[in-house]
KEFI-620131 format. One record per residue (C-alpha): residue number from 1; residue in three letters; x, y, z. Coordinates in nm, 4 decimals. Example, Ala and Ser with C-alpha at 12.3 -4.5 7.8 and 13.67 -1.06 7.14 Angstrom:
% KEFI-620131
{nr: 1	rest: ALA	xx: 1.2300	yy: -0.4500	zz: 0.7800}
{nr: 2	rest: SER	xx: 1.3670	yy: -0.1060	zz: 0.7140}
% end
This chain:
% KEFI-620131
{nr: 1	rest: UNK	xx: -11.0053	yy: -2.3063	zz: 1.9069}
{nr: 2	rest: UNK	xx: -10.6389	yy: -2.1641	zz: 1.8765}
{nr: 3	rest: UNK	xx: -10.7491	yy: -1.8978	zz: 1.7036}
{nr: 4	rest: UNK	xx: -10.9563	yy: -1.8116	zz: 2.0252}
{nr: 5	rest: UNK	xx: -10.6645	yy: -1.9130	zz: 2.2825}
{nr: 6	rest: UNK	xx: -10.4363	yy: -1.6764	zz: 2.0285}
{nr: 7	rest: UNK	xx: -10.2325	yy: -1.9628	zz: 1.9063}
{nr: 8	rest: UNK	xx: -10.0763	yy: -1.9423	zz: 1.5824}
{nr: 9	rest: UNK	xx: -10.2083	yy: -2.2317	zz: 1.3041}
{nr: 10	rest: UNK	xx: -9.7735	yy: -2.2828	zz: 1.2918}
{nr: 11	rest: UNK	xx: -9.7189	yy: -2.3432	zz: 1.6493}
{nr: 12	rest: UNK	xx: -9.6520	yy: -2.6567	zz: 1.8360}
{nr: 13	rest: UNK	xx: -9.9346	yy: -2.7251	zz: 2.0522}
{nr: 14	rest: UNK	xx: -9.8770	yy: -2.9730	zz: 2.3901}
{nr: 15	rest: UNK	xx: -10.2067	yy: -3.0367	zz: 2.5759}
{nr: 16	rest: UNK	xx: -10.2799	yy: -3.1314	zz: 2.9536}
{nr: 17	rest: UNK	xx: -10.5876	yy: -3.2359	zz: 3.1427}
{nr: 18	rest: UNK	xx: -10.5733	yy: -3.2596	zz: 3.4697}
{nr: 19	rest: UNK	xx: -10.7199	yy: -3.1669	zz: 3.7829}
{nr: 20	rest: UNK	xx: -10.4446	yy: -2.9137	zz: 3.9751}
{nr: 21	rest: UNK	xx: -10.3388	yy: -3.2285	zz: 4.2484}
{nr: 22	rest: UNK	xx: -10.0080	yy: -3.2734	zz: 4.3839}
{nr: 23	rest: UNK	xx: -10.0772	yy: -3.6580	zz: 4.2110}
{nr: 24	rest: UNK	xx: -10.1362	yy: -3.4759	zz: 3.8668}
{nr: 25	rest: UNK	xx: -9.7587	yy: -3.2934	zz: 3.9044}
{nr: 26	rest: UNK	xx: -9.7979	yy: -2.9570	zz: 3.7219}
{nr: 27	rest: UNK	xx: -9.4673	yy: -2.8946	zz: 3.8460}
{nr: 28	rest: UNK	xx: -9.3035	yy: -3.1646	zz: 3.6522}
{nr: 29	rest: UNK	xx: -9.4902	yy: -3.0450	zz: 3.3884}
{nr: 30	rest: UNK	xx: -9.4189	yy: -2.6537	zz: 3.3799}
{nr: 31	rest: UNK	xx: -9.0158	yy: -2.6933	zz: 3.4526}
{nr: 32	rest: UNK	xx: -9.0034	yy: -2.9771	zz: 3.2006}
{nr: 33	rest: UNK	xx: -9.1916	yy: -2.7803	zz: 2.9421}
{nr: 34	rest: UNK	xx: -8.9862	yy: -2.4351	zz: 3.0443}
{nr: 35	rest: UNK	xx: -8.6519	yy: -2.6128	zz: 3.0235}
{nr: 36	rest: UNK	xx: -8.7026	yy: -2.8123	zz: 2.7033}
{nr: 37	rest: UNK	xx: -8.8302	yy: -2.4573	zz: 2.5504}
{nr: 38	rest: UNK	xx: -8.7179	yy: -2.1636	zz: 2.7299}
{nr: 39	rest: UNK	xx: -8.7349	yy: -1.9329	zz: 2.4344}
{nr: 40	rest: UNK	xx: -8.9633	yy: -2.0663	zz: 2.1771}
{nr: 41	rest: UNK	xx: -9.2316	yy: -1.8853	zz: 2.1021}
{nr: 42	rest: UNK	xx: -9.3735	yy: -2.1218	zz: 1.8076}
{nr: 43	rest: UNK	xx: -9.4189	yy: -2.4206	zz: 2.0960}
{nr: 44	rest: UNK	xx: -9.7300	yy: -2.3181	zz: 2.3807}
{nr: 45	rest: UNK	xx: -9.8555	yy: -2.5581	zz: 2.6302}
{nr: 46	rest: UNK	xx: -10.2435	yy: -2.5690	zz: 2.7191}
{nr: 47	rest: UNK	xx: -10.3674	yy: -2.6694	zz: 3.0296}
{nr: 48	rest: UNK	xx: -10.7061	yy: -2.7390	zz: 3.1441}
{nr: 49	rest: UNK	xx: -10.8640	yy: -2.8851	zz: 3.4793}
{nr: 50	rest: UNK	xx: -11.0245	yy: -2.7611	zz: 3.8185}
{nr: 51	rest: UNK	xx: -10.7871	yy: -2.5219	zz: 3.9505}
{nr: 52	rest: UNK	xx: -10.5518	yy: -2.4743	zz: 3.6810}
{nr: 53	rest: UNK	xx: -10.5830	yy: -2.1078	zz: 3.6460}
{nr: 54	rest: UNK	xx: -10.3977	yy: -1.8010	zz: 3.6566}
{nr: 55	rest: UNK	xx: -10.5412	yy: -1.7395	zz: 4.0409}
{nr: 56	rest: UNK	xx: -10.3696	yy: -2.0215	zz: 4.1818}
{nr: 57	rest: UNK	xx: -10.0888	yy: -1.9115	zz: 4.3648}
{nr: 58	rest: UNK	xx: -9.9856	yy: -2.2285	zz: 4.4628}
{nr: 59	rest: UNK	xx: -9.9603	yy: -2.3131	zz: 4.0577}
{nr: 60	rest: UNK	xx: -9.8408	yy: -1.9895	zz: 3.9563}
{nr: 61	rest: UNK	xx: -9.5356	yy: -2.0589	zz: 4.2333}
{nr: 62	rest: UNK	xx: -9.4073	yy: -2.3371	zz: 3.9750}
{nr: 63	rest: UNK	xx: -9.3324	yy: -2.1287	zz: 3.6807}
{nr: 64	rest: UNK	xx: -8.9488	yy: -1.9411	zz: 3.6355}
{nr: 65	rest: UNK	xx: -8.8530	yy: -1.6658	zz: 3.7339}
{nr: 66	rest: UNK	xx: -8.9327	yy: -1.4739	zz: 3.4128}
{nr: 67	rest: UNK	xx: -9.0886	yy: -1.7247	zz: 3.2155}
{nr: 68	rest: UNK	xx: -9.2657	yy: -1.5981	zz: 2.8728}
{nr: 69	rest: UNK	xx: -9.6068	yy: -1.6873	zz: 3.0492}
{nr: 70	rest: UNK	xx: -9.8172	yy: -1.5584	zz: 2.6618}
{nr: 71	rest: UNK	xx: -9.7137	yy: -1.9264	zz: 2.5770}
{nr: 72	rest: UNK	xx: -9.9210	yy: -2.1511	zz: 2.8722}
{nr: 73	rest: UNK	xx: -10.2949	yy: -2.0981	zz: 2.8338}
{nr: 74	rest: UNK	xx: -10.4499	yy: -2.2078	zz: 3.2334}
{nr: 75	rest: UNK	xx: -10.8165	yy: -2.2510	zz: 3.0935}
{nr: 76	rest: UNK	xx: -10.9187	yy: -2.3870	zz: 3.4507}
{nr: 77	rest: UNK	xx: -11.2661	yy: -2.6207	zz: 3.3927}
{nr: 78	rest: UNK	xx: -11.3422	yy: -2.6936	zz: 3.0686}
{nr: 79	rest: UNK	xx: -11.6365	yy: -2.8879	zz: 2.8823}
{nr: 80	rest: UNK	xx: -11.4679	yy: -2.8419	zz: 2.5329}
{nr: 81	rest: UNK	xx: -11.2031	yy: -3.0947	zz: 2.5777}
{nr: 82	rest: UNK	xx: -11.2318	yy: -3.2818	zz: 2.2909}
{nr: 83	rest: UNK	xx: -11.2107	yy: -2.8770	zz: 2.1110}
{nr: 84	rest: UNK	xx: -10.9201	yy: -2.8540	zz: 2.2424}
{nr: 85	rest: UNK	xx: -10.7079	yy: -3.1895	zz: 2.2071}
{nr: 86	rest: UNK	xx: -10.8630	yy: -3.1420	zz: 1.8285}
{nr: 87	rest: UNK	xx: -10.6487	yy: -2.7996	zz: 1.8014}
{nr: 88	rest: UNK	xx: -10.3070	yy: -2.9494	zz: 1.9636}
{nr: 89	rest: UNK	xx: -10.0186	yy: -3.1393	zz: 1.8273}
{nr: 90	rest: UNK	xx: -9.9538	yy: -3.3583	zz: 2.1606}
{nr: 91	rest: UNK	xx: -10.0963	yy: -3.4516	zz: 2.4669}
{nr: 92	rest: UNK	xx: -9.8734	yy: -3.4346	zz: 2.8241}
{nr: 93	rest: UNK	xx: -9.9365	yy: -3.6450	zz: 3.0760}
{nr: 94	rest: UNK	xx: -9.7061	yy: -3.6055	zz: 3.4047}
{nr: 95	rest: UNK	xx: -9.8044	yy: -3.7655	zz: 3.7271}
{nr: 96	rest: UNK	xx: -9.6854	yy: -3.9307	zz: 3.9755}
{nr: 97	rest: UNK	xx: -9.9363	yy: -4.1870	zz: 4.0117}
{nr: 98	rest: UNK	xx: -10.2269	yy: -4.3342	zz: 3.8124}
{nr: 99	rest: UNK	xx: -10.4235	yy: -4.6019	zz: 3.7966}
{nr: 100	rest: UNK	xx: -10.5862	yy: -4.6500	zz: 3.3959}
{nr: 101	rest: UNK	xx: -10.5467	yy: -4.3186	zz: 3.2980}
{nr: 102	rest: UNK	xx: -10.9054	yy: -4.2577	zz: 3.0323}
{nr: 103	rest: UNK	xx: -10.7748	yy: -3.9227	zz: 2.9354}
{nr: 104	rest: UNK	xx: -10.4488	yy: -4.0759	zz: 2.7777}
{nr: 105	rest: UNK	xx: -10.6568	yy: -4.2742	zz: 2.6000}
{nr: 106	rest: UNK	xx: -10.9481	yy: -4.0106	zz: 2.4415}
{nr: 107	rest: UNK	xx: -10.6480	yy: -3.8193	zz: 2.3720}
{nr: 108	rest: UNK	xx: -10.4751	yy: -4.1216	zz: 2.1490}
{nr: 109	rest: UNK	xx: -10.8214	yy: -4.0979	zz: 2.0107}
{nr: 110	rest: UNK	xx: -10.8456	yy: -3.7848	zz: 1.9006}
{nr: 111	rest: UNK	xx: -10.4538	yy: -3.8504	zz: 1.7231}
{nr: 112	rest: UNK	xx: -10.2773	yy: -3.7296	zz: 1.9433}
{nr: 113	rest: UNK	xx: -9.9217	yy: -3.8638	zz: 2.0352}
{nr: 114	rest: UNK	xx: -9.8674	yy: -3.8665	zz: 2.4478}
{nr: 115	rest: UNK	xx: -9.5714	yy: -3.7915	zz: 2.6162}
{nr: 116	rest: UNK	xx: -9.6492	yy: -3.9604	zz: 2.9718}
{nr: 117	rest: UNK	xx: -9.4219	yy: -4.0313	zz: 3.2875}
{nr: 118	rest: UNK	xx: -9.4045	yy: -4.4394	zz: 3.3523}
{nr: 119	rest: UNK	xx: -9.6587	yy: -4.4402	zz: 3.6210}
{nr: 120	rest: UNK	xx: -9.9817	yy: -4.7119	zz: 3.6053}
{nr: 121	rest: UNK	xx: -10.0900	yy: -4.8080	zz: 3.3174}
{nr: 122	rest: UNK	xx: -9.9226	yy: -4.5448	zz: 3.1108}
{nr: 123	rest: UNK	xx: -9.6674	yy: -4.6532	zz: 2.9574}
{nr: 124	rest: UNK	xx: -9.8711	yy: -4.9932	zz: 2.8605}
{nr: 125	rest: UNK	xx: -10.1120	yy: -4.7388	zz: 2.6927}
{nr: 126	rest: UNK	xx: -9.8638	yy: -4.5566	zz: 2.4530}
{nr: 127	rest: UNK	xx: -9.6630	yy: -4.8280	zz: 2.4291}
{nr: 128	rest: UNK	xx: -9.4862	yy: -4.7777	zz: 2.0573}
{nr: 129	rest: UNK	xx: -9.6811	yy: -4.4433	zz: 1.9617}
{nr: 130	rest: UNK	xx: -9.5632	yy: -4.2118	zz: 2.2527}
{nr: 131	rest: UNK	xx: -9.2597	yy: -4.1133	zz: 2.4519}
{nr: 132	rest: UNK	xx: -9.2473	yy: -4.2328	zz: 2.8257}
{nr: 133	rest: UNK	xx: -9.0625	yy: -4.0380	zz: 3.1292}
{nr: 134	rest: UNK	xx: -9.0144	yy: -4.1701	zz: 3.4620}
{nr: 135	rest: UNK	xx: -9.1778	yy: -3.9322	zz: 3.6779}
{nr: 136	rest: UNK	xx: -9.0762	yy: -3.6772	zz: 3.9169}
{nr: 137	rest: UNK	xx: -8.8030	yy: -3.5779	zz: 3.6337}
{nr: 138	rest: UNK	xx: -8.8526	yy: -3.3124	zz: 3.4910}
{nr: 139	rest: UNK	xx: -8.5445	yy: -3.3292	zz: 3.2743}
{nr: 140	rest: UNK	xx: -8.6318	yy: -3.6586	zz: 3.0945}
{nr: 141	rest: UNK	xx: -8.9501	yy: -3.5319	zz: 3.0424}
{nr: 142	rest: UNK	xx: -8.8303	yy: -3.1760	zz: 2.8826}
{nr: 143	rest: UNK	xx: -8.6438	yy: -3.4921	zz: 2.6345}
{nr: 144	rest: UNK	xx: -8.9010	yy: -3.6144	zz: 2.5507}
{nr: 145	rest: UNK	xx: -9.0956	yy: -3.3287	zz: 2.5013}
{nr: 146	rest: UNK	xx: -8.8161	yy: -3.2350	zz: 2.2773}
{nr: 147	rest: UNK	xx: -8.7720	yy: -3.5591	zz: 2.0826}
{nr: 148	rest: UNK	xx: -9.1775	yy: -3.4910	zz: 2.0323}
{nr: 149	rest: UNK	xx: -9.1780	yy: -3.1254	zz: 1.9190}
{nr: 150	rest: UNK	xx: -8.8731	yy: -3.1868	zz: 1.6698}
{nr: 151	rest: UNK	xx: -9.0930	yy: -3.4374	zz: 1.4928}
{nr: 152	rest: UNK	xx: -9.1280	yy: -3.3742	zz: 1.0716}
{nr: 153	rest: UNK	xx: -9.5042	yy: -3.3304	zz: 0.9703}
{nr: 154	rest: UNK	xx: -9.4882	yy: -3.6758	zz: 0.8086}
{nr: 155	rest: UNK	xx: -9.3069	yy: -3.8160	zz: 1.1427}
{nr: 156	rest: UNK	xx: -9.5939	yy: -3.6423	zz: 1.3404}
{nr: 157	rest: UNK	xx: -9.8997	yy: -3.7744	zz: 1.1394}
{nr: 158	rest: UNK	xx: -9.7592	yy: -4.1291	zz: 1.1468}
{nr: 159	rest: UNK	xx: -9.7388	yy: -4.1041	zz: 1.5345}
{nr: 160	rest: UNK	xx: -10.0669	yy: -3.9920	zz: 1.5502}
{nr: 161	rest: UNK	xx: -10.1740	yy: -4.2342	zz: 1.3749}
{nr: 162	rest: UNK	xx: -10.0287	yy: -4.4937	zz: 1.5528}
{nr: 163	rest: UNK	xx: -10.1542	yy: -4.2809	zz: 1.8892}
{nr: 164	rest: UNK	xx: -10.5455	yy: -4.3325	zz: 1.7564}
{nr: 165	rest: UNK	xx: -10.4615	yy: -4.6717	zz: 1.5948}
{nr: 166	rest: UNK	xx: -10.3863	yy: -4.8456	zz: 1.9090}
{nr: 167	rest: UNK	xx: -10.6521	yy: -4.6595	zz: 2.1486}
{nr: 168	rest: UNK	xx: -10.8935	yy: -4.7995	zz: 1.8785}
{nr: 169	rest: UNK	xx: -10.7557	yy: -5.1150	zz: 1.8572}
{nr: 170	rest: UNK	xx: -10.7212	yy: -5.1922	zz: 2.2003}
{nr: 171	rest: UNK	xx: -10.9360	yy: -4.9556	zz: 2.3820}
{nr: 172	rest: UNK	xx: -11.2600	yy: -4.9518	zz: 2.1684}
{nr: 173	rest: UNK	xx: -11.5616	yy: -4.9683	zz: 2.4417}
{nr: 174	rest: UNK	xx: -11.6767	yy: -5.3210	zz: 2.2627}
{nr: 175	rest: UNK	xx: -11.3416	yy: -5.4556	zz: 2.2955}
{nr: 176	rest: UNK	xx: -11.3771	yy: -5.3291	zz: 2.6709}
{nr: 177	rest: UNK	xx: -11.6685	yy: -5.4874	zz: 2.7201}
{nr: 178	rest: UNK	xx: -11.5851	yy: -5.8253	zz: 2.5921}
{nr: 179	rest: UNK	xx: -11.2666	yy: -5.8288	zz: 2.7682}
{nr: 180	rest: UNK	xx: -11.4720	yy: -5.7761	zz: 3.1108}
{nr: 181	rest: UNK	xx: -11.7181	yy: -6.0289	zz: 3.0029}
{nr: 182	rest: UNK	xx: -11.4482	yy: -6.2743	zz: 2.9966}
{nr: 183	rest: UNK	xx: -11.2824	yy: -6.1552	zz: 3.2916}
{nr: 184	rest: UNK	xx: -11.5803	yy: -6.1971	zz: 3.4746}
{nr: 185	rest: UNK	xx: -11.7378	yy: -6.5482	zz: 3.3755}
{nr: 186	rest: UNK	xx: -11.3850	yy: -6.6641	zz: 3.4242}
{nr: 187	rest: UNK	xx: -11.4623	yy: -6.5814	zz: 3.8424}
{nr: 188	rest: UNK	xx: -11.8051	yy: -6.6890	zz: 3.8689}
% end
């Protein structure tokens, strides 16, 4: 997969899925992501959903003045997802709202370490194997994508470890269930 999307087997690889929304907050996203690495050219960002693509003018608006756009990939609609969080190094999630996100959680899956902002159930979901933003702040955000990025390769696989680790452990579809069970004979 990054050798189709032109991505070195070196570079540092952040991921988003997302739908382009004003909830999902590419904004936040692209000025974090341009301010924590205005010049790097070993660190790309890859994003996928309906609408993020290269045609949106709207999306296209939020990038710099300038900006070295050979390191964002807009893939637009994509049903390789799990290709793709398999050939990145971090998944991004910046909204201003959620409920449960499930994408944070396939991600965490897949080992991936998740930089979030603190909106929903976010923050609950990555709590001890991710970084968490508040949202709307871009600034924190480019930190944390920072304090992410500047991770050893030993630092890195234990954080995705703990990222898949605790999606497993707490997110597993039979653990779901049972916990709904419960939840449910406990109203009726």
């Amino acid at each position: 997969m990054r050798a189709r999307l032109g991505i070195a087997s070196t570079d540092v690889v952040f991921c988003s899925v997302a739908r382009f929304d004003p909830q999902k907050d590419h904004r936040n996203l692209i000025e974090a992501f341009f301010r924590a690495f205005p010049h790097n050219p070993d660190v790309c960002l890859v994003m996928c959903g309906s609408r993020v693509t290269a045609d949106n003018a709207e999306l296209m608006s939020f990038f710099p003045p300038g900006a070295d756009l050979s390191r964002v990939h807009l893939l637009g609609s994509r049903d390789d997802v799990p290709w793709l969080l398999a050939a990145s190094d971090y998944f991004v999630l910046s909204s201003l709202s959620e409920a449960f996100p499930c994408v944070l959680v396939e991600a965490m899956a897949a080992g991936l370490p998740c930089v979030v902002t603190d909106v929903g159930d976010s923050a609950e979901i990555v709590e001890g194997s991710g970084w968490v933003a508040p949202p709307r702040r871009f600034t924190e955000l480019a930190k944390m994508l920072e304090i992410a990025s500047g991770l050893s390769g030993g630092e890195r696989e234990a954080a995705a470890e703990r990222a898949r680790s605790r999606a497993v452990d707490l997110y597993d579809i039979k653990i779901m269930r049972e916990a709904y069970k419960v939840t449910w004979n406990s109203v009726c």
